[in-house]
N, C-alpha and C positions, 0 to 999 in steps of 0.2 A: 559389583558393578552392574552385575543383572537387573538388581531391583532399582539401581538411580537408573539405568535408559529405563524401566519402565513406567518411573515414575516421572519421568519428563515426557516421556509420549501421553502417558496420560494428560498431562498438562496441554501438549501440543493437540490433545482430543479434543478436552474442554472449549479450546479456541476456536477450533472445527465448526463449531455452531454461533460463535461469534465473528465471524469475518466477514460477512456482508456490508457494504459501504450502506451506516447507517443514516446517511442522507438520502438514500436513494427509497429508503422503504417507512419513514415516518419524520414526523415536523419536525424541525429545528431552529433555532432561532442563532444565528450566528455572534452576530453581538451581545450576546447575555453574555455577561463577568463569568468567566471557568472556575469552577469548584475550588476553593483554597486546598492548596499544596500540603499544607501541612493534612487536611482528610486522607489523604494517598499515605503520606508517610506514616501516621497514624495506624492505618490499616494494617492488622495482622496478615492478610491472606496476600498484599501484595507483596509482602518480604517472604512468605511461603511460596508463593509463585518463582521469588527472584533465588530464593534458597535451592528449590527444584531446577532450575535451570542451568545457575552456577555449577551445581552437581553434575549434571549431563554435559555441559562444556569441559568440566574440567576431565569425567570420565575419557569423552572422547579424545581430547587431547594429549590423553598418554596413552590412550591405545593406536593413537597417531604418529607417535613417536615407537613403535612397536613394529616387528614384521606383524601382526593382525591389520594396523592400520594401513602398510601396502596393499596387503591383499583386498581388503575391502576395495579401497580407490583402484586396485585392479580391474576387479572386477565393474565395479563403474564405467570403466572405459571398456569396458568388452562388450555393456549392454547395452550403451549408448554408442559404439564403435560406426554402427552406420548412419543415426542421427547427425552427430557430429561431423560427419563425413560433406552431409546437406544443410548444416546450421544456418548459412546465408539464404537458402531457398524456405527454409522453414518460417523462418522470421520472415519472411517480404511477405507469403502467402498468409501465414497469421497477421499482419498488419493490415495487408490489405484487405482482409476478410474483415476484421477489426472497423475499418472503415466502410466498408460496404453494407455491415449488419447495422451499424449507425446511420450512415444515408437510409435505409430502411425501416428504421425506427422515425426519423423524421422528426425537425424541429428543436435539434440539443446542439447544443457546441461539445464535441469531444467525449462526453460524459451522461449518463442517463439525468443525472438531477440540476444542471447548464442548460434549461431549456429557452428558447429563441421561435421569434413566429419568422423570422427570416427564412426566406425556401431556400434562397442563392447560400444558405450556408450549410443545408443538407448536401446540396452538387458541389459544393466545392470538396467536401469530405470524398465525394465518390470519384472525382476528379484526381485526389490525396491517393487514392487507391489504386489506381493507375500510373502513377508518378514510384512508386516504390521499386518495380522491377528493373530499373533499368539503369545502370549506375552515371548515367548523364543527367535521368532528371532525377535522384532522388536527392538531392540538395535545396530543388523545389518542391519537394514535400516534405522534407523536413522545415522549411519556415513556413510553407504553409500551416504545418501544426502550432508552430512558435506563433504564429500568424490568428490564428481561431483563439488562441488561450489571452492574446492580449486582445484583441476583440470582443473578448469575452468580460472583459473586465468593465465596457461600457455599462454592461447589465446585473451585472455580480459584486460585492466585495471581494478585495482585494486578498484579505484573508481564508476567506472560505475558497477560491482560486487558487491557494498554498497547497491543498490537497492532493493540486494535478499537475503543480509547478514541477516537480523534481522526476514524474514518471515522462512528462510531456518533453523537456529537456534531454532524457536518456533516451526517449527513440529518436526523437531526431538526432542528437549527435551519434545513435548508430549509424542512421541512414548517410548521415554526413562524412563520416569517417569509411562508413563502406563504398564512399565514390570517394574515397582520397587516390589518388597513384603512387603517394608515399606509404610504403609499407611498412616500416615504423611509424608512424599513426594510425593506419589499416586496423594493427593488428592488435590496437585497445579497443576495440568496439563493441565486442562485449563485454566486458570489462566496462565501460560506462553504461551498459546494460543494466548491466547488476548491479553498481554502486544507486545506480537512479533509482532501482525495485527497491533497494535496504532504504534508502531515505525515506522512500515515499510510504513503505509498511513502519517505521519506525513513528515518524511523524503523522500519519492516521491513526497509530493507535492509543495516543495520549486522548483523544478525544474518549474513549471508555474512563481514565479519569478525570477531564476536566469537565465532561457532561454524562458524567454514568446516566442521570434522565432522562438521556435520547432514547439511551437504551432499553428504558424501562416498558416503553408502549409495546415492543418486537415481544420481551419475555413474557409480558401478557399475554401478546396473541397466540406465542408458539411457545408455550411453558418445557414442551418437549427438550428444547433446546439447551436449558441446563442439565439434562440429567438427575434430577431430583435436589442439586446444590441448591441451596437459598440463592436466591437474585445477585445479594450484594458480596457473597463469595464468589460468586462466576465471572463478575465483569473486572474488576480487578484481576484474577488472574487470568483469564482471557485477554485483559490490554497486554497482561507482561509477556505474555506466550506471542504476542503478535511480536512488540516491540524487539523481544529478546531471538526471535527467529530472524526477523528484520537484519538484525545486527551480524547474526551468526552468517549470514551472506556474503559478509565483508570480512571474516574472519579464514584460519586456514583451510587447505583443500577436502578434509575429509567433514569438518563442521560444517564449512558450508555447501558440501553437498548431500546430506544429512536434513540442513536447516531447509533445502531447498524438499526435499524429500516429502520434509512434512508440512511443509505448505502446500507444496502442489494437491495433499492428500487435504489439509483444512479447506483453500479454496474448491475441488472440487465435491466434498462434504457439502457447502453452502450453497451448493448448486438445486440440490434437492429442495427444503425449503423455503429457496428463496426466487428461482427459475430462471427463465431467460434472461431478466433486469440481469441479474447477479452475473451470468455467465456472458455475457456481453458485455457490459463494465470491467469485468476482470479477466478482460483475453487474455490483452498485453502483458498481465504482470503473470498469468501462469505461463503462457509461451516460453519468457524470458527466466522462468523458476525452473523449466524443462531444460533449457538451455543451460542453466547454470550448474542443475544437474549433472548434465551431457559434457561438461569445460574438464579437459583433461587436466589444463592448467597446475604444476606445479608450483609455481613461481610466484610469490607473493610483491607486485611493484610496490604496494604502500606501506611504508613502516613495517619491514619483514621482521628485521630482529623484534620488533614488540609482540608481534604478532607470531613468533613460532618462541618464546617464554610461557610453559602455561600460566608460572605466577602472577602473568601479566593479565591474564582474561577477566581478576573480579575489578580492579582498579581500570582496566579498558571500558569496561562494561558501564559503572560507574560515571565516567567520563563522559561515555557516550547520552547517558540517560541526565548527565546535568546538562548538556549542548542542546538537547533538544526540549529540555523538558524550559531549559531558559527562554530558548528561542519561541518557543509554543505560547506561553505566559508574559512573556517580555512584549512579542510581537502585538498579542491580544491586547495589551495592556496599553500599547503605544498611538494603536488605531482608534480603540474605543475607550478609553480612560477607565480609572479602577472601578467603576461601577456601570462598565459597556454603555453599549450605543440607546440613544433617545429612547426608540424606537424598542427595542429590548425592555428599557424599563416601564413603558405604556403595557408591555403583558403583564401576565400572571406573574407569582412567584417562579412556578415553575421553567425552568428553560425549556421541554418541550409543549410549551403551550401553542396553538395554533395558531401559524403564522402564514399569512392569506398569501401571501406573495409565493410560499410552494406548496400548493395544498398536494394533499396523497391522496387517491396513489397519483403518479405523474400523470399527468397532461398536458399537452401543446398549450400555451398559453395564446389570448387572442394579441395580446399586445406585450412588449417589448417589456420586463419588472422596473417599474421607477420607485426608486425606493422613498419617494415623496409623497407617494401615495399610500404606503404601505397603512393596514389598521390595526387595532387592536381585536378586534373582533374575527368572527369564521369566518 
């Protein structure tokens, strides 16, 4: 069992240097046609990725089923005993900070690469910031945020805005549910927390298959960042290490605070490399990987009995990777038809060819993106 956890930590390494939101650090062209499915299933190193993982879930699941597995999650709650104690003041001050580091940055809606020449939408974020403490008004900060993201969609596609749909949705409904007076709805609130983080890491990280190319410019620049693996071994199993951690969130108390464990360690890994962008985009979702951490939580509300069978974890697993991976391709498919949008097929072959409407690194744009305008050219 020694050497499968350390062959999934290894794994869960290799992600380490892949987890930077690859829109925020090189082009991309959202409408270009995603990689055919069949290239991923094809792929030896992504069934090596899913083989290594499966292993480590299934390890931890009987050593969960074990007095070792008490002890471990014992201890969990004795190091996190007085975090948890403060869960509600943690989260408002990492949100609000979350929003104040954004009004500060100036000119994005909610996300570093959603940028907006709008000033009134920097203050309304710092305004968001102040709205969080206080359980009267965080209801209006919570659609305030709901509020920015459909706003956002004046200037965005609608797909590329799926990225921040399912994180955007779980703060606010914490914030919503933490101004409830009913305390059976209160007392899911992180619990929609954390379902929001697994969707939204499981669904970002299909883009390592559907546009490994995006990726391609970052491993040029920071070649460090494989480890000396070839390129096209690293990114495949770096999506599966995200996806599959992603997943393990929603899974039972000792994997997913384990899965929580080693994100918290990848995302703050990409911190180095990649800097303030990175750790400013990704407040939210480590706060809530600490907290998830920190969740004493026994009790499984969704589909407990599937969820405490280990037999159950490769065929869940499975399941989980055909819903999203349908949704990812179906959706692409629906918006911009089997061969993407106009505009996409005016570039290069390549899908990271340069696409004027976000050049790198960021900056304030002078005018609002119309995608009418958009060219082929730098």
């Amino acid at each position: 069992m020694r050497h499968i956890l350390f062959a999934a930590a290894g794994l869960s390494f290799v992600a380490s240097q892949a987890s930077a939101h690859v829109k925020w650090f090189a082009p991309y062209i959202v409408g270009a046609p995603p990689q055919p499915l069949g290239a991923t299933l094809g792929n030896v190193w992504f069934w090596t990725g899913i083989v290594l993982v499966l292993l480590f879930f299934l390890a931890t699941r009987v050593a969960e089923e074990r007095p070792l597995g008490e002890r471990v999650l014992s201890g969990f709650d004795r190091a996190f005993s007085s975090l948890w104690a403060r869960a509600d003041d943690f989260m408002h001050w990492v949100i609000a900070g979350f929003f104040v580091a954004i009004f500060a940055v100036g000119g994005v809606y909610l996300t570093p690469d959603l940028q907006t020449p709008n000033d009134w939408v920097s203050w309304s974020q710092l305004v968001i910031a102040a709205l969080v403490f206080s359980r009267r008004t965080q209801p209006i900060a919570a659609l305030g945020i709901l509020a920015l993201w459909v706003l956002a969609l004046r200037d965005y596609d609608f797909f590329h805005l799926l990225d921040y749909l399912a994180l955007g949705i779980a703060v606010s409904g914490y914030l919503l549910l933490g101004a409830s007076s009913n305390e059976e709805w209160r007392r899911h609130r992180f619990e929609v927390l954390r379902w929001g983080v697994a969707i939204a890491l499981m669904w970002s990280s299909l883009e390592k298959f559907a546009y490994p190319d995006w990726f391609h410019p970052l491993v040029e620049e920071r070649p460090f960042l494989t480890f000396g693996l070839p390129r096209d071994v690293f990114i495949p199993m770096a999506g599966v290490a995200e996806f599959t951690m992603g997943f393990g969130l929603i899974w039972t108390p000792l994997v997913r605070r384990l899965s929580a464990v080693a994100l918290f360690v990848i995302f703050t890994a990409a911190v180095w490399p990649f800097g303030r962008v990175d750790l400013v985009g990704h407040a939210l979702i480590m706060a809530t990987i600490v907290i998830i951490a920190a969740d004493p939580e026994r009790v499984s509300h969704f589909l407990p009995a599937i969820r405490r069978r280990i037999a159950t974890v490769p065929p869940s697993l499975a399941a989980a990777l055909i819903i999203f991976v349908t949704g990812y391709w179906g959706t692409h498919r629906v918006i911009y038809g089997p061969d993407g949008s106009e505009e996409a097929q005016l570039q290069t072959l390549s899908t990271h060819g340069p696409d004027p409407e976000h050049p790198h690194p960021v900056s304030v744009p002078t005018a609002a993106p119309d995608p009418s305008e958009r060219s082929s050219s730098d």
